[in-house]
BAFI-3210 file (N, C-alpha, C; in Angstrom, 3 decimals, decimal comma, padded with zeros to 6 digits):
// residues 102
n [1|2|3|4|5|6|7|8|9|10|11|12|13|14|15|16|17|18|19|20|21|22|23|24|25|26|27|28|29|30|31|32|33|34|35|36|37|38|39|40|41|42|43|44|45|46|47|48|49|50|51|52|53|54|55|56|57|58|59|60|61|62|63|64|65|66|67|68|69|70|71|72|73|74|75|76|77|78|79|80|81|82|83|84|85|86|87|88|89|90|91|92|93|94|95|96|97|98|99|100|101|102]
n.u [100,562|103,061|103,254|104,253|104,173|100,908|101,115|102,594|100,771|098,684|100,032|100,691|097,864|096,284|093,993|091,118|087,726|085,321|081,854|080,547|082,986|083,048|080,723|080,746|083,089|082,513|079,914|081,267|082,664|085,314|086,844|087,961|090,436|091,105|091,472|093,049|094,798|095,055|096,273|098,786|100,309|099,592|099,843|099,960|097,587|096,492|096,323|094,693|094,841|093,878|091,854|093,216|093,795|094,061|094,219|094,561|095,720|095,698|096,085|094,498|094,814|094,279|092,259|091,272|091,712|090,352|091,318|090,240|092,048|091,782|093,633|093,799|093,922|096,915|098,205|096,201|094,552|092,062|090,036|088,175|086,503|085,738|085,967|085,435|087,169|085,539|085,979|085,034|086,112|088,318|091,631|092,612|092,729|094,275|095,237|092,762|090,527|090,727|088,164|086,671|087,432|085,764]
n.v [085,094|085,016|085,975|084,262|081,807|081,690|081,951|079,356|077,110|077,929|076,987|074,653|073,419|073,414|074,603|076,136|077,585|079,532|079,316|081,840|083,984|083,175|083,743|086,582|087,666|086,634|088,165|090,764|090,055|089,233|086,241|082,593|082,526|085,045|085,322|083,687|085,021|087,265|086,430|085,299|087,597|090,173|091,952|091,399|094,045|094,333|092,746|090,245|089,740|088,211|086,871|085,598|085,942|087,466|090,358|090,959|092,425|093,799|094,638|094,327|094,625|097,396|097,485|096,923|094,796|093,057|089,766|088,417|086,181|083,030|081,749|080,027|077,416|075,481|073,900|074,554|076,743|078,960|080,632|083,270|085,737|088,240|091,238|094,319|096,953|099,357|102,698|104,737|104,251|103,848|104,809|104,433|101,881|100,700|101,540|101,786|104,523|106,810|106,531|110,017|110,764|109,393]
n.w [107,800|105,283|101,645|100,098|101,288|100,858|097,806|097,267|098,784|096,312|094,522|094,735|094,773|096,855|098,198|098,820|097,209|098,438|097,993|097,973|097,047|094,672|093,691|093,967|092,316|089,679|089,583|089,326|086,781|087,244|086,790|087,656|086,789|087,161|089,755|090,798|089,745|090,723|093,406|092,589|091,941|093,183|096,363|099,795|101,557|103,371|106,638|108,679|111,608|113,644|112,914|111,038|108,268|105,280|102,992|099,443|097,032|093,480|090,531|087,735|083,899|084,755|086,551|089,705|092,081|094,617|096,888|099,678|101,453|103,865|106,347|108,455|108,647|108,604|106,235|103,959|102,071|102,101|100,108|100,474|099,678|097,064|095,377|093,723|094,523|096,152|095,150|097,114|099,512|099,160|097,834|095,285|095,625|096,999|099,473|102,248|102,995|105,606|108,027|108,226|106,229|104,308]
ca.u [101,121|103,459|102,408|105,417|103,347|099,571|101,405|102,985|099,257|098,001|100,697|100,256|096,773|095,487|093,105|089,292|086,934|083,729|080,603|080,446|083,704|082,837|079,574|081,031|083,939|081,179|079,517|082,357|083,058|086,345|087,085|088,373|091,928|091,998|091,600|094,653|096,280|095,503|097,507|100,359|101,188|099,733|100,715|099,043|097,843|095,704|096,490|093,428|095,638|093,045|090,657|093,729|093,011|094,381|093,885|095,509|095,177|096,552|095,697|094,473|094,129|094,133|091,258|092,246|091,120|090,856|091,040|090,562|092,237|092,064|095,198|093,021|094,560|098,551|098,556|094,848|093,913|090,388|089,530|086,881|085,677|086,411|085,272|086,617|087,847|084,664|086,621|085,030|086,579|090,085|092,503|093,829|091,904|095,484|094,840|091,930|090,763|090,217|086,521|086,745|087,887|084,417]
ca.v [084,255|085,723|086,015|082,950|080,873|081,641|081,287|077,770|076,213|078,224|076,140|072,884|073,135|073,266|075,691|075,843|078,774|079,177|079,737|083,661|084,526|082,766|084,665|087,759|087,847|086,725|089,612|091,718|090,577|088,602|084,773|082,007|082,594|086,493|085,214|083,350|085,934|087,806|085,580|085,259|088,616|091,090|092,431|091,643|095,235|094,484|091,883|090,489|087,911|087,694|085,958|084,610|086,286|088,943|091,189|090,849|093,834|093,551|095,382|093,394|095,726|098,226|097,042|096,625|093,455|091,908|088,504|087,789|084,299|082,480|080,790|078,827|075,893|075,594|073,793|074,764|077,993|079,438|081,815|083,507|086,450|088,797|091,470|095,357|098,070|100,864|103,920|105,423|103,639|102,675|105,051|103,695|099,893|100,001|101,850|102,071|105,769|106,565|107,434|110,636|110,733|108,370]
ca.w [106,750|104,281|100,636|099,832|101,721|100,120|096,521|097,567|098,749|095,512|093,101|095,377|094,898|098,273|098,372|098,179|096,815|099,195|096,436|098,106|096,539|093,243|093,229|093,960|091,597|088,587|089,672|089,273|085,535|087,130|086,252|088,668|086,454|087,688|090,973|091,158|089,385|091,605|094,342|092,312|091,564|094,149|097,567|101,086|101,719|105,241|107,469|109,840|112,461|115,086|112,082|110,609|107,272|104,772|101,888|098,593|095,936|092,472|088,886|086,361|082,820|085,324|087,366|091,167|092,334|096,438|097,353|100,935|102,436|105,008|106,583|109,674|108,625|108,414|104,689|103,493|101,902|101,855|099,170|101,239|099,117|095,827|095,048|093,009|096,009|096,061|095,723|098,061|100,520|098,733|097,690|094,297|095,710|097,673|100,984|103,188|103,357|107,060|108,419|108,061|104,081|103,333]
c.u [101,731|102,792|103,079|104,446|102,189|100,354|101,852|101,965|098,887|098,841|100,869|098,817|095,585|095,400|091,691|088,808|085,957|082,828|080,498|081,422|083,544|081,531|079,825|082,377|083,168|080,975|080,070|083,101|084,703|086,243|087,881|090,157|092,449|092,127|092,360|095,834|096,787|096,538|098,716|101,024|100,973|100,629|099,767|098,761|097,345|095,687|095,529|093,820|094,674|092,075|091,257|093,619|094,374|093,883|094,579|095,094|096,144|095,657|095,333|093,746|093,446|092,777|092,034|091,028|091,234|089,946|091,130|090,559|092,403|093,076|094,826|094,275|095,974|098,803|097,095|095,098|092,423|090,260|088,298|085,947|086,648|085,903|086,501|086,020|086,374|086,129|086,345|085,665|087,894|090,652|093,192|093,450|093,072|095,304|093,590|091,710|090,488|088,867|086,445|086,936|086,317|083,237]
c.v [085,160|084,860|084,695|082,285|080,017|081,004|079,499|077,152|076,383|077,127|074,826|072,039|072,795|074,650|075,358|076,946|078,730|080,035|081,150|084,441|084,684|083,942|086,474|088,230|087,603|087,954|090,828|091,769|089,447|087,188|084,340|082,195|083,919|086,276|084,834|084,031|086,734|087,827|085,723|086,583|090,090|091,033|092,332|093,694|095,553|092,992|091,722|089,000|087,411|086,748|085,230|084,642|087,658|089,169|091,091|091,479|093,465|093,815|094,307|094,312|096,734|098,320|096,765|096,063|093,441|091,128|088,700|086,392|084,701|081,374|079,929|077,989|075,651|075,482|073,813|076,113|077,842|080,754|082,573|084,527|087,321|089,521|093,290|095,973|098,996|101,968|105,257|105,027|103,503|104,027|104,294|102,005|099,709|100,375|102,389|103,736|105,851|107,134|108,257|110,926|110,052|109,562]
c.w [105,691|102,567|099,638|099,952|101,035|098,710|096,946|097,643|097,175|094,057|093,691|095,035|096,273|098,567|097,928|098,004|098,044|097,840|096,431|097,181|094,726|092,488|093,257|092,647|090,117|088,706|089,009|087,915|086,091|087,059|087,341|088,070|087,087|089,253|091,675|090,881|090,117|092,872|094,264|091,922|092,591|095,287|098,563|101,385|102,932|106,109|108,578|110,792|113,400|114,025|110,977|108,707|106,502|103,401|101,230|097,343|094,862|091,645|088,028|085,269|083,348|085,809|088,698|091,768|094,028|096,236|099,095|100,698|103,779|104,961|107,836|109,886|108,002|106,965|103,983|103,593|101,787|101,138|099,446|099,982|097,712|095,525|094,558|094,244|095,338|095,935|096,463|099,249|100,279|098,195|096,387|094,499|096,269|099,241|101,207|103,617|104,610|107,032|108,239|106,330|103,313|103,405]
res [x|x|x|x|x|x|x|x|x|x|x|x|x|x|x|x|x|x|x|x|x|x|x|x|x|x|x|x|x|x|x|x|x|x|x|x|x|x|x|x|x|x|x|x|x|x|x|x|x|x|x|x|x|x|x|x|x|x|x|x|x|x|x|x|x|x|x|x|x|x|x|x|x|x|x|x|x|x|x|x|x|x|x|x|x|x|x|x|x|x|x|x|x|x|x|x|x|x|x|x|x|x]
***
């Protein structure tokens, strides 16, 4: 699914949170508003087609945010999870370091 798409459900309003994401983005100090902000202004940065799913990274007051969605369902989003990039693992919270780099 291109990132057109996700924004369009996200300003239609068809989309749902699951409570994991909610609880994890709390966690994290972010609000259900950075979560859409996130939507509307990042960049897919990992694409997961076999589960129908991707990654969406974006700065907020220089914080680097991911949302995973789910695209299952043609005009339904799923806001699966939320949570800030480890940097041990992330590169800038934009690329994936490889095994080796962790």
């Amino acid at each position: 699914m291109k990132i057109k798409q996700i924004r369009d459900l996200i300003k239609a309003k068809r989309y749902s949170i699951s409570k994991h994401a909610l609880t994890e983005a709390f966690a994290d100090g972010f609000s259900l508003r950075d979560i859409l902000e996130v939507i509307e202004i990042g960049e897919i940065v990992e694409e997961y087609r076999d589960r129908h799913r991707c990654l969406i990274y974006a700065k907020l007051d220089k914080n680097p945010i991911h949302v995973i969605v789910d695209y299952t369902a043609k005009d339904w989003l799923w806001i699966v999870t939320v949570y800030k990039p480890d940097p041990a693992e992330w590169v800038g919270g934009k690329v994936r370091k490889e095994r080796g780099e962790l």
